[in-house]
C-alpha positions as CSV (number, residue, x, y, z in Angstrom):
1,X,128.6,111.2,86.5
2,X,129.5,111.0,82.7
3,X,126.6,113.2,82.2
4,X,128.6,116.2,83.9
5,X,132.0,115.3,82.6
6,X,130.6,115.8,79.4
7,X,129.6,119.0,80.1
8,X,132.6,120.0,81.9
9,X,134.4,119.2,78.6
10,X,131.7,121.4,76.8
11,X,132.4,124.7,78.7
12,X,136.0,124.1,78.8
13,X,135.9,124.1,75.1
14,X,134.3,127.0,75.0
15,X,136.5,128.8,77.7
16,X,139.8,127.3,75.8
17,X,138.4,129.0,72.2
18,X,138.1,132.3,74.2
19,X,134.6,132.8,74.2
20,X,134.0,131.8,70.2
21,X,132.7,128.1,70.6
22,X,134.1,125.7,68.3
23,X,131.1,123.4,67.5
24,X,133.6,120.4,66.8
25,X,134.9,120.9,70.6
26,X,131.8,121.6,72.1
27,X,130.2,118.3,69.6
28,X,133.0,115.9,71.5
29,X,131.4,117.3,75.1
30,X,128.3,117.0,73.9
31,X,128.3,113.6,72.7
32,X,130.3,112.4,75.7
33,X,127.2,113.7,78.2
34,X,124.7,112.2,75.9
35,X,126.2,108.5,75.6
36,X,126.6,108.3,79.8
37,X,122.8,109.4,80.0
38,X,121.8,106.9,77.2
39,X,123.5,103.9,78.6
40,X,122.6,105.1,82.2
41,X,118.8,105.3,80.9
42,X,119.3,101.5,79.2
43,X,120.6,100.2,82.8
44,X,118.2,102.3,85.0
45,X,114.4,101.4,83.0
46,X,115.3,98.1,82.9
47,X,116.3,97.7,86.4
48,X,113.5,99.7,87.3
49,X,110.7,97.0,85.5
50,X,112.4,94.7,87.2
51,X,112.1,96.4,90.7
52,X,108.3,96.7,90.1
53,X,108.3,93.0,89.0
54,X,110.0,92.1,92.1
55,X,107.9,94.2,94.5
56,X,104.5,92.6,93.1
57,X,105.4,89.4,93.3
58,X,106.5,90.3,96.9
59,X,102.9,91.5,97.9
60,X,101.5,88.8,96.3
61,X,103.5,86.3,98.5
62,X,102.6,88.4,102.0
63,X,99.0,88.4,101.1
64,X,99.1,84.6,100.3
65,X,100.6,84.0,103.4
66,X,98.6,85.9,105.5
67,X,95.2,84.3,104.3
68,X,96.9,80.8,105.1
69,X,97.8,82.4,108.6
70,X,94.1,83.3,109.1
71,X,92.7,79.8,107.8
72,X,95.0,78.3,109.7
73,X,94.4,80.1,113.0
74,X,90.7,81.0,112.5
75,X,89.8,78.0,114.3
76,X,91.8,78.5,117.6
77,X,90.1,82.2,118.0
78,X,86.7,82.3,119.8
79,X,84.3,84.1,118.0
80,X,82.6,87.0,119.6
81,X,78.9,85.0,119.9
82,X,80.3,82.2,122.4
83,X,82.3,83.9,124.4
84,X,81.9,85.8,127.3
85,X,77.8,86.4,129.1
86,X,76.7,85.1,125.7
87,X,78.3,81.6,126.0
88,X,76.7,81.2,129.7
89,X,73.2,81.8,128.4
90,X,73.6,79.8,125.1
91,X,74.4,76.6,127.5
92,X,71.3,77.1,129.5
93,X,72.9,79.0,132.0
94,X,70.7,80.7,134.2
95,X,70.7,84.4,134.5
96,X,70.4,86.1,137.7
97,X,67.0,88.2,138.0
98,X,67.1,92.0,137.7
99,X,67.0,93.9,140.5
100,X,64.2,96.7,141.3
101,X,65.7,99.7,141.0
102,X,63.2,101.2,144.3
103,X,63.4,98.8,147.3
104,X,60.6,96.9,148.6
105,X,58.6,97.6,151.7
106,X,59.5,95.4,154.6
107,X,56.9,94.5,156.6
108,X,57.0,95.1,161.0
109,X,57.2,90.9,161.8
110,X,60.2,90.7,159.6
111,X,62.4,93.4,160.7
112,X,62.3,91.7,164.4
113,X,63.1,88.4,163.1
């Protein structure tokens, strides 16, 4: 904001000399537009380094807590080997035989039985 008052008080210095610029006038402008930018530059880098500061720490948190969530729930989540078909037949579970994909010839005697 102080940057363009500054400026403002530039031109008008050079619109109230008629056109000739008086460099004292257009010096007070001047100087006004470059101490605002200055001390908006010596709150904004700072606050800035501190943002990136802030924002690491941050991630460094969420990924800390998210490996603790993962130890600590890892155990309570089957693992993709013992669940499911694969869990029956690492217990011994017996599988049922494959079926022939062309069917067997019946014999006469055991269609009439």
């Amino acid at each position: 904001f102080g940057t363009v008052y500054g400026m403002i008080l530039a031109f008008q210095a050079i619109v109230m000399s008629g056109g000739n610029a008086n460099p004292v006038l257009l010096a007070g402008g001047i100087g006004t537009a470059l101490t605002t930018t200055f001390w908006g530059l010596v709150v904004a880098i700072p606050a800035l380094a501190a943002y990136a500061i802030l924002r690491n720490r941050v991630d460094e948190l969420t990924t800390d807590a998210a490996i603790t969530v993962e130890r600590l729930l890892g155990p309570f989540r089957p693992s993709p080997s013992t669940s499911g078909a694969a869990a029956r037949r690492a217990v011994g579970a017996v599988s049922p035989a494959p079926v022939s994909a062309s069917p067997t010839p019946r014999s006469p005697e055991s269609a009439t039985e």
